[in-house]
C-alpha positions in Angstrom: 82.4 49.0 97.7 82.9 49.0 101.4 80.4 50.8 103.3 81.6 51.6 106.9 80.6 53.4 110.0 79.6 53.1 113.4 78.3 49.7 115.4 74.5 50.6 114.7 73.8 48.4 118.3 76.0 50.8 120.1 76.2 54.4 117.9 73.5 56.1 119.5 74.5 57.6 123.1 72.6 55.8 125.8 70.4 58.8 126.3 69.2 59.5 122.8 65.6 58.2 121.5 67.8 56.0 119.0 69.1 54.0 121.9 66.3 53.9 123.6 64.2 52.3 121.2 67.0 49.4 120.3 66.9 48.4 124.1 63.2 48.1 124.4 63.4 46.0 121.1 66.1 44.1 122.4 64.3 43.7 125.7 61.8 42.0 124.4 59.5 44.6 122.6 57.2 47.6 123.4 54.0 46.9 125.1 50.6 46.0 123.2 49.4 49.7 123.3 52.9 51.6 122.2 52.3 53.9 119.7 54.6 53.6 116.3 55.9 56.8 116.7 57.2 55.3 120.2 59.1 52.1 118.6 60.2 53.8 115.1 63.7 54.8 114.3 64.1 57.8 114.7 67.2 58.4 111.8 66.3 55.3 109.8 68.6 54.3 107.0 67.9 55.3 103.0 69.0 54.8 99.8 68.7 56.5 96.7 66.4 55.6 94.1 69.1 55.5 91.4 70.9 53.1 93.4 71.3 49.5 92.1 69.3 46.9 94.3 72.5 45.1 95.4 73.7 48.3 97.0 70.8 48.3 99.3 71.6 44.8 100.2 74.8 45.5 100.7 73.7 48.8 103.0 70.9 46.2 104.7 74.1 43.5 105.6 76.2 46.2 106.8 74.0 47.6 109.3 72.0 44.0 109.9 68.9 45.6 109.0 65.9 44.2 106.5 65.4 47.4 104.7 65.9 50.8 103.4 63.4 54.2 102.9 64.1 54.6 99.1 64.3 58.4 98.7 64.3 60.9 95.7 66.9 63.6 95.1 65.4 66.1 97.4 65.7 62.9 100.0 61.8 62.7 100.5 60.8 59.4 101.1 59.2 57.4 97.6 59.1 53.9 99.4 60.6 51.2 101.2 62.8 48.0 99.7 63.0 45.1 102.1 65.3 42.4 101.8 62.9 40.2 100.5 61.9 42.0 97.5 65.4 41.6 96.2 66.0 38.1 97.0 61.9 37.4 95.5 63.3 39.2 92.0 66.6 37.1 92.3 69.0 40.3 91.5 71.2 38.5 93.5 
């Protein structure tokens, strides 16, 4: 499976909160007293919870990202899978 779509560095326009928050954290970070709300993505990516493992590493390579929201079918957010947690239970 191929997944495809935009550059993630450059698909928000320059003026949207996206893009804004990828060039403070490629500028070096937010300062000491930003808020999470402030520094969070704002669209962040998600897989289902049905979804193998290795398709959320695939997702995570694709966009160069360490992890996924895990959402249920109504796309409500049930948790978060990091890279990390696959690679620790050696699915691949």
């Amino acid at each position: 499976m191929t997944i495809t779509g935009p550059d993630p560095l450059t698909a928000a326009r320059p003026d949207e909160p996206a893009a804004k928050t990828r060039r403070l954290q490629l500028s070096g970070g937010a300062p000491a007293d930003a808020r999470a709300g402030e520094v969070a993505t704002r669209e962040p990516k998600t897989i289902s919870a049905d979804d193998l493992a290795a398709k959320a590493l695939e997702v995570m390579e694709a966009w160069a990202i360490s992890g996924l929201i895990v959402v249920d079918a109504d796309r409500r957010p049930i948790g978060v899978i990091h890279m990390h947690d696959i690679l620790r239970a050696k699915i691949v």
